[in-house]
GUTORKOL-684572 format. One record per atom (N, C-alpha, C, O): residue in one letter; x, y, z. Coordinates in steps of 0.1 Angstrom, whole numbers, plus 5000, padded with zeros to 4 digits. Layout:
BEGIN
aXYZ...
***
This chain:
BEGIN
x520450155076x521150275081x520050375084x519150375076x520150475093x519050565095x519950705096x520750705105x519750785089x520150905082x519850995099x518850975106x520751055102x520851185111x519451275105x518951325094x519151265115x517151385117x517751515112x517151595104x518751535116x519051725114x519551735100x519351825093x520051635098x520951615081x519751605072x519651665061x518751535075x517751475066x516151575065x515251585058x516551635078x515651825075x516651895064x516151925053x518051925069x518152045061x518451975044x518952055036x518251855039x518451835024x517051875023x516851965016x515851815029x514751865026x514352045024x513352075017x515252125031x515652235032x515852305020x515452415015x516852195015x517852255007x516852214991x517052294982x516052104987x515452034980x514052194974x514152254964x513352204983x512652304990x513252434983x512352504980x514252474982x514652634979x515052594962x515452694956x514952484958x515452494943x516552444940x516852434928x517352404951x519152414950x518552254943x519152204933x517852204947x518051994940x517752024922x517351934914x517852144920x518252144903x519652054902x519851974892x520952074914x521651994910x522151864912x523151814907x521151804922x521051674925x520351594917x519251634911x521051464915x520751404908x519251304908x519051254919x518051274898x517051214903x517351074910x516451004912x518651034913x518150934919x518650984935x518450914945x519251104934x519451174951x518051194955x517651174966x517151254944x515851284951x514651174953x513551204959x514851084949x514050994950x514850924961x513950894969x515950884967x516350824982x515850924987x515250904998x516051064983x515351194993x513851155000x513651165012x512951124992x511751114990x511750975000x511250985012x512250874996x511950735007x513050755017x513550655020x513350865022x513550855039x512650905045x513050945057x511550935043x510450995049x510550965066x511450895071x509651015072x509350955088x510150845094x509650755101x511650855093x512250765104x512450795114x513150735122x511650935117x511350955132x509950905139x509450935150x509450795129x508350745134x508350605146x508750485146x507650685153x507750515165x506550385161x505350405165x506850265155x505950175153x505050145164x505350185175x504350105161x502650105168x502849955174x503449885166x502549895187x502849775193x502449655184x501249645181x503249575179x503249515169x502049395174x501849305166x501349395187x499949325188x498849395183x497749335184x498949525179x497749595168x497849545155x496949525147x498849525155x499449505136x498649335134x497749315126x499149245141x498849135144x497449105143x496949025135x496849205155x495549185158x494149245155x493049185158x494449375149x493849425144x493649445132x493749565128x493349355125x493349355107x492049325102x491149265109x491749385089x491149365078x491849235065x492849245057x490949135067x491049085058x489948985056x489948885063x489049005046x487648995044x487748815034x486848735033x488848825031x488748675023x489148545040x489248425040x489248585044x489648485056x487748545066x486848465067x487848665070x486448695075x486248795079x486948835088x484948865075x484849035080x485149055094x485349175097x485248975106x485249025118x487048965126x487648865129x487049085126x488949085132x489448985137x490348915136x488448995146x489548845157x489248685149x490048595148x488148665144x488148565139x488948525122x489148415116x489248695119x490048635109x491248645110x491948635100x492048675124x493148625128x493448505137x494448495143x492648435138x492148295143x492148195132x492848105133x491348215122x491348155108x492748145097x492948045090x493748275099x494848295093x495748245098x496648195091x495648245109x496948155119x497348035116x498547985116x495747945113x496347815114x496247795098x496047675094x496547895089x496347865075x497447815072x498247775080x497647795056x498647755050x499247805043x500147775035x498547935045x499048085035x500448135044x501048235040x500948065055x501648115065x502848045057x503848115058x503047985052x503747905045x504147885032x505047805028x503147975022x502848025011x504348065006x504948145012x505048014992x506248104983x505448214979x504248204979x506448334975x505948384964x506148354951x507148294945x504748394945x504848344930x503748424923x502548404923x504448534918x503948614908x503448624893x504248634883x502548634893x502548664872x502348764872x501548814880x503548854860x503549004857x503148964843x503448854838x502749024840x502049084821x501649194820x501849304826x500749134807x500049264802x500649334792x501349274784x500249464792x501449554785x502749594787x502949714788x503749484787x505149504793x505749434781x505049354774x507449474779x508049364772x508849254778x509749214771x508549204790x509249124802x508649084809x508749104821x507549004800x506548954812x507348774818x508148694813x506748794830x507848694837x506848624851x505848674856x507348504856x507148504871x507448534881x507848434887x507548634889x508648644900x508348544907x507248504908x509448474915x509448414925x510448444930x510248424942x511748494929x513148514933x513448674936x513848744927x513248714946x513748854950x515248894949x515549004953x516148824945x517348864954x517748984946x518649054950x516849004933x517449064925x516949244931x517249344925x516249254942x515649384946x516349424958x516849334964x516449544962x517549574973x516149554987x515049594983x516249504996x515349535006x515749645017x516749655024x514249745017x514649805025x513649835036x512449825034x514249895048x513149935060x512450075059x512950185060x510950015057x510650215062x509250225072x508250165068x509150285082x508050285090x506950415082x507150525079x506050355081x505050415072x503450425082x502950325088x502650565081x501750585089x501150485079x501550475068x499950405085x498750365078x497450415086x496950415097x497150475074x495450525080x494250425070x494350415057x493150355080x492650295076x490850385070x490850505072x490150355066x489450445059x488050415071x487050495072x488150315078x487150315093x487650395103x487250385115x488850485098x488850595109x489950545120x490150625130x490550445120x491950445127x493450425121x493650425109x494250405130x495350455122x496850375129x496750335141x497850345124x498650275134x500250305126x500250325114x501250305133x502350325125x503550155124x504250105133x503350135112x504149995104x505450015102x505750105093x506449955109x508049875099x507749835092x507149745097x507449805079x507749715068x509249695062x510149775060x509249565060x510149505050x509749485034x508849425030x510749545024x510249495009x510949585003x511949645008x510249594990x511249634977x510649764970x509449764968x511249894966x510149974962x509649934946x510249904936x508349944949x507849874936x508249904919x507949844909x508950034923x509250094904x510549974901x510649934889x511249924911x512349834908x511849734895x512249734884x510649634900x510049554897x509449594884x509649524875x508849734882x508449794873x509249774858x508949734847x510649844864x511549904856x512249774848x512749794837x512349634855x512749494854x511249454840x511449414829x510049484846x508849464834x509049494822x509049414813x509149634821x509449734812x508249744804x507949704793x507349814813x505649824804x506249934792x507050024792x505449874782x504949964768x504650134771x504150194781x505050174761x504450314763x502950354765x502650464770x501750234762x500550184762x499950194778x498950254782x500850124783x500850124795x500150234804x500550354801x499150224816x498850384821x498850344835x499150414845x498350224835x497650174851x498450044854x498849974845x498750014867x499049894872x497749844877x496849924883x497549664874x496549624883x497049494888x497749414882x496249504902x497049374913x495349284915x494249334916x496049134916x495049054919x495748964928x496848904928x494848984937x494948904950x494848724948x494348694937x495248624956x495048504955x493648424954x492948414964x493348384943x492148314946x492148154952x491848064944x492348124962x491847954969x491047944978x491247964990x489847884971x488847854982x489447794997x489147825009x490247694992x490447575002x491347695012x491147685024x492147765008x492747875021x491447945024x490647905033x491148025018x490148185023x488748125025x488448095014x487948095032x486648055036x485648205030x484948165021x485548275032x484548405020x484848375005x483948414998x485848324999x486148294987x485048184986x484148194978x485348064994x484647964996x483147964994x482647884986x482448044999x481348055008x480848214998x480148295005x481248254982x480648344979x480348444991x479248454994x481348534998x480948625009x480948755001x480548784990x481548845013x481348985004x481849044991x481349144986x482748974987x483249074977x483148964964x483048834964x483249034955x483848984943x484948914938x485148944927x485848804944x486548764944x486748734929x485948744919x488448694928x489648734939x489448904939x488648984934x490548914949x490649054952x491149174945x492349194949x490849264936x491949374929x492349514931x491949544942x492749584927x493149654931x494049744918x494149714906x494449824924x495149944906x496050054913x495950074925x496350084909x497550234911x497450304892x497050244882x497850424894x498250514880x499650424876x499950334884x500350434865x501550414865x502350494875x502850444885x502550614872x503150734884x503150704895x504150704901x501850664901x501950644918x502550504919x503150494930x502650384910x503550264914x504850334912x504950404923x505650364906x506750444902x506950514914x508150494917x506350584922x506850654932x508150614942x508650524936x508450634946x509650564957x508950514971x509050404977x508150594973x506850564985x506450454985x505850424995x506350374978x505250274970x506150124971x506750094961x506150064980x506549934981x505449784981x504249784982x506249684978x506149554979x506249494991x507049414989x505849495002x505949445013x506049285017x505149205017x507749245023x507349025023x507349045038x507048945045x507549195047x507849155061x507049285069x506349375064x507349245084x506949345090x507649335105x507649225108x508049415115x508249405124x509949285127x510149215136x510649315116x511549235103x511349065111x512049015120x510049005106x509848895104x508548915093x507749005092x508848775086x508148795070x506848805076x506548775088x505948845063x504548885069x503648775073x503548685065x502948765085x502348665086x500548675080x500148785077x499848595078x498948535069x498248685073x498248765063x497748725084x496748785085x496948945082x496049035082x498648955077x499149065070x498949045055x499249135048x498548955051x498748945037x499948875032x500248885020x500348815038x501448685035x501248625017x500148615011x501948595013x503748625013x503948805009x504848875013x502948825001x503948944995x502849084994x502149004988x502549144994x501249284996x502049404993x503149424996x500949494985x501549584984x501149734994x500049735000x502149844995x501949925009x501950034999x502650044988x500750145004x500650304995x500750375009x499650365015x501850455017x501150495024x499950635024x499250655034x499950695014x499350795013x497650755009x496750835008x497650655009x495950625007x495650505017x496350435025x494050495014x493750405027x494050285021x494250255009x494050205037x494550095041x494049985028x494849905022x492749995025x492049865017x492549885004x492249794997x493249974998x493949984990x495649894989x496349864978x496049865005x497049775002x496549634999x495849575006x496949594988x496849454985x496949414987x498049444991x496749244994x497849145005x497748974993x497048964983x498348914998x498848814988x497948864974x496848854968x499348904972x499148964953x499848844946x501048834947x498848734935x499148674928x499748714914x500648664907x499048814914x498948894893x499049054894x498349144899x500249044888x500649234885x500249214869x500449114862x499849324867x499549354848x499149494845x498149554850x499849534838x500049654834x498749664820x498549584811x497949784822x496949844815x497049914808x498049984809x496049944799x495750074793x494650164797x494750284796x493550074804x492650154809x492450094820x492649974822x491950224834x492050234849x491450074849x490850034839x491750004862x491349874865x489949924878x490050024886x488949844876x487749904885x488249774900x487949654902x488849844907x489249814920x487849744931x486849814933x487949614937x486949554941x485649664954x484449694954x486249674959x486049824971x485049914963x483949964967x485749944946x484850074941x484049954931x483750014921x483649804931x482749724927x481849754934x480649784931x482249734946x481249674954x480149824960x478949834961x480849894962x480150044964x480950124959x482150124963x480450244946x481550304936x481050464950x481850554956x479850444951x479350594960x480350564973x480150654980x481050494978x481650514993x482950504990x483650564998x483650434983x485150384974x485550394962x485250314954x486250514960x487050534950x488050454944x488650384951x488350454930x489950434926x490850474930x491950404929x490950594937x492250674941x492150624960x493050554964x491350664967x491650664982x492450684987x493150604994x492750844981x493750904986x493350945001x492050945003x494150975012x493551015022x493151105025x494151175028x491851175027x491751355028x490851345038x490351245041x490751435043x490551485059x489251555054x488251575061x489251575042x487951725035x486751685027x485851755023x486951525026x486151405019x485651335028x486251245033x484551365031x484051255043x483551085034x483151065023x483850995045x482950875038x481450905039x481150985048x480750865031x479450865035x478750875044x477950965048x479250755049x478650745069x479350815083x479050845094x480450815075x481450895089x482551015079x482951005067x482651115089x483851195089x485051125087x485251015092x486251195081x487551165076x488351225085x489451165089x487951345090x488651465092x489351445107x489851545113x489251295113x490151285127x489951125125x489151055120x490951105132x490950915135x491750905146x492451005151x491650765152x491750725165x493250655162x493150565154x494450685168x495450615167x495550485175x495550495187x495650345170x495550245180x496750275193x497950305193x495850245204x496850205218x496550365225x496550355237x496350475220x496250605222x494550665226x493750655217x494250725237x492750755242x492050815232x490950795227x493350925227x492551025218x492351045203x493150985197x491651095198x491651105183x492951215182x493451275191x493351225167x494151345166x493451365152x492751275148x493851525142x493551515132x494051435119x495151395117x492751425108x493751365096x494351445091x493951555090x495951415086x496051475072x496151485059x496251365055x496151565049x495751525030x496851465027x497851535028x496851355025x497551205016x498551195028x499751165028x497551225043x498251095054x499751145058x500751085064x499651255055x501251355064x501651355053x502751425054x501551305037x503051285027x502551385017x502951365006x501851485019x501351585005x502751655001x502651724991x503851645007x504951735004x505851614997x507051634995x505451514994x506151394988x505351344976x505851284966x504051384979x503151294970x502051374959x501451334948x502151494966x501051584962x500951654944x499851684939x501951674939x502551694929x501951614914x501851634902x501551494924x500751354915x499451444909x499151444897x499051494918x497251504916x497051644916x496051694921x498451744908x498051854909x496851934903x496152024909x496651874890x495551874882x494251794885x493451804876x494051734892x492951634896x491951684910x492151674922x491051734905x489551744918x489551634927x488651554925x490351624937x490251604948x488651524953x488551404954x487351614955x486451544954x485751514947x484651504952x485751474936x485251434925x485951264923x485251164919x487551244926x488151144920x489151154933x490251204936x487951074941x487951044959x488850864960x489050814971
***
């Protein structure tokens, strides 16, 4: 269902002046995930075609050439959750999660940018089914390790394999913060990260995870492969800011696919009035 534009301004309106002291937190958190359903998705042959994913092969078109004829296209889900939780479990069975649609900007951290339908679950569901310990501070995701699918796995390529990745507790918790099995509502295909990936939209792209084998809840931050491999150019957080340049290039405008022009960035990617509250206390450039 897609909420009336003028209805879904003025609760924001109304959220905004103080009055959601008497709304309930779970009115404000559906508040929170109707974000941008005035957004138009991006021609779903960008989405397709234009991907990063470095365990199949650093260069775009050949690793949507490679992923196509994989067998990751065919892949169940099948999860290990642990760690510090009292419910550690396998997921393989979703039915138990509501699925829902939300078109979400993604800005990638090489400076373009595209707008996503996804399909999936928001991730505190999942969380809240775990039931991490009070111990608990960080989520960390590990991507699929099989040589015989991923050829860079195979072949020792760039990264550190398998692939990982982390959130705060708080930012998985968010309502923003989904589990993605679809996109364009057909499930995701290989070179999206098939079967199952997780979506932030307020940070860059290499931050979404794509076939996430292992969720496990921590006590201390998980060192994310990106800030392995270069800590000086990729942070833990990659949050998106416009005021942080990468090393080698500017932040502060990116190129929308399908569109001539650049437009500007913005701080955490349009959602700082949704998300910003996280990092009130946190230096920005310091814990990039």
């Amino acid at each position: 269902m897609v909420t009336d534009k003028n209805y879904y301004l003025n609760r924001r309106n109304f959220l905004k002046l103080g009055a959601g002291t008497i709304v309930s937190s779970q009115a404000i958190a559906e508040e929170l995930a109707k974000t941008n359903l005035d957004l138009v998705p991006s021609d779903s042959e960008y989405a397709y075609n234009y991907v990063n994913f470095y365990e199949f092969s650093t260069n775009k078109s050949e690793c949507v050439r490679l992923a196509s004829k994989s067998s990751l296209n065919d892949k169940a889900i099948s999860i290990e959750i642990g760690g510090l939780c009292e419910n550690p479990m396998t997921l393989t069975d979703l039915s138990a999660f509501k699925i829902v649609e939300r078109v979400y900007k993604l800005r990638c951290v090489e400076a373009w940018s595209m707008n996503l339908p996804w399909q999936g679950f928001e991730l505190r569901e999942l969380i809240n089914l775990a039931k991490p310990i009070s111990e608990a501070k960080f989520v960390k995701f590990t991507s699929l390790y099989d040589p015989d699918i991923f050829p860079d796995q195979r072949f020792n390529g760039v990264l550190d394999y398998p692939y990982v990745e982390g959130l705060r507790l708080d930012e998985a918790m968010h309502p923003l913060t989904l589990l993605a099995t679809g996109l364009y509502k057909e499930k995701l295909k290989a070179q999206n990260g098939a079967p199952i990936r997780l979506v932030v939209p307020w940070k860059y792209g290499f931050k979404y995870i794509k076939s996430i084998a292992k969720i496990e809840f921590t006590k201390e931050q998980p060192i994310s492969s990106w800030e392995k491999y270069n800590p000086n150019e990729y942070g833990f957080y990659a949050n998106v800011n416009p005021n942080v340049p990468h090393p080698r290039w500017s932040q502060a405008s990116h190129r929308v696919l399908g569109s001539f022009f650049k437009e500007d960035t913005q701080l955490f990617n349009g959602y700082e009035e949704e998300v910003g509250y996280l990092y009130k206390d946190l230096d920005l450039r310091k814990n990039f």
